[in-house]
TIDREN-964836 format. One record per residue: x, y, z of N, C-alpha, C, O in turn. Coordinates in steps of 0.2 Angstrom, whole numbers, plus 5000, padded with zeros to 4 digits. Layout:
N
XYZXYZXYZXYZ...
//
This chain:
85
492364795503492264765509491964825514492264875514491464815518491164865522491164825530491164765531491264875534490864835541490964895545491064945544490764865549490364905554490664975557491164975554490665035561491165065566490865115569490465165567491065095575490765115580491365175586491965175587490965205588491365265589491165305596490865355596491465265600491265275611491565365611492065395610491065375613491265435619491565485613492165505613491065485608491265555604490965605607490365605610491465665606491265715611490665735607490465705602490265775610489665835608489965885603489565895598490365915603490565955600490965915592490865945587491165895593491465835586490965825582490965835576490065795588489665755582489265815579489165815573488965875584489065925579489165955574488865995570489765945574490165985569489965935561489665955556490065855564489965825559489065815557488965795552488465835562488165865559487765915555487265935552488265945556488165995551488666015545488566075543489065965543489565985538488865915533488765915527488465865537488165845533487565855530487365835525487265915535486865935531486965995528486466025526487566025526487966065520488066045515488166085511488165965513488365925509487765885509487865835505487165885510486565835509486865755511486965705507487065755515487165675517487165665524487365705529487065615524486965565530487465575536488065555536487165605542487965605546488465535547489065545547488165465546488665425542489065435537489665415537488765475531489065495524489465505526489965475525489365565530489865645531490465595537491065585536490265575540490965525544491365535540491765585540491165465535491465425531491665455526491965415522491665525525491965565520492365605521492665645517492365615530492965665532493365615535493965635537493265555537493765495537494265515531494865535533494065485524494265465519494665525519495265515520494365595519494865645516495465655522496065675521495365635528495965665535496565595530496965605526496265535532496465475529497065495521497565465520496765525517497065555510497565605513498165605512497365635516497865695520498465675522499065695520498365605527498965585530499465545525500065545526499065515520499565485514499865545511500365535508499665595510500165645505500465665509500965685506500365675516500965705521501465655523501965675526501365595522501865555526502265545519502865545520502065545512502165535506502665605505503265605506502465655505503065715505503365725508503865755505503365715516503865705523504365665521504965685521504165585517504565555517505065575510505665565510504765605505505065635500505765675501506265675499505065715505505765775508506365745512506965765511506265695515506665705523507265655515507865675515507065615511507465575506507865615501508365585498507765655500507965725497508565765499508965785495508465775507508765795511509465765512509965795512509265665514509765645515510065635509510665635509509865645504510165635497510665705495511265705492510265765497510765825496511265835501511765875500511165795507511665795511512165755510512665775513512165695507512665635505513065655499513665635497512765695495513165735488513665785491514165785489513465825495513865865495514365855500514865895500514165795505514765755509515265745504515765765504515165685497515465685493515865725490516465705489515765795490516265855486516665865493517065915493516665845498517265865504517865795505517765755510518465815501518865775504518965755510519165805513518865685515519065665520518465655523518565615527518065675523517165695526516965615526516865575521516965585533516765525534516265475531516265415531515865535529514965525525515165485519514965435517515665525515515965535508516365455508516365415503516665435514517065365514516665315518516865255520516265335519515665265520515365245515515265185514515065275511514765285504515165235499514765205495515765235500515965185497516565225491516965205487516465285492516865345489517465355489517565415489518165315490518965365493518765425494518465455491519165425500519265525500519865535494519765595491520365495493520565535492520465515482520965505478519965515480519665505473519565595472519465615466519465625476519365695475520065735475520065795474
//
């Protein structure tokens, strides 16, 4: 599916830039748009994709080692006795 996009009050220095990354790449200052679109757009999914990895990782090694501390609230919300340890 394709349509239209249209883009008010891009700066001067922006549409530069992207004229001239297109005529580095032989394409179309639409091409070159639409192809630094695609890649910011790919940036932001591995960044929110690792953000979210990390920060899940983080609650994950944080919830483990509440686990190894008898009485630690973390540890007995979890569904863990304290005093199983």
């Amino acid at each position: 599916m394709t349509s239209d996009l249209f883009i008010k009050s891009l700066p001067a220095v922006i549409k530069q830039l992207i004229a001239r990354e297109a005529a580095e790449n032989r394409r179309s200052v639409n091409q070159e748009a639409i192809a630094l679109l695609e890649e910011a757009l790919m940036q932001r999914i591995e960044s929110h994709h690792l953000r979210r990895k990390s920060t899940l990782a983080a609650l994950e090694d944080y919830a483990a080692a509440a686990a190894r501390r008898p009485g630690d609230p973390i540890a007995d919300d979890m569904g863990t006795p304290a005093s199983a340890y």
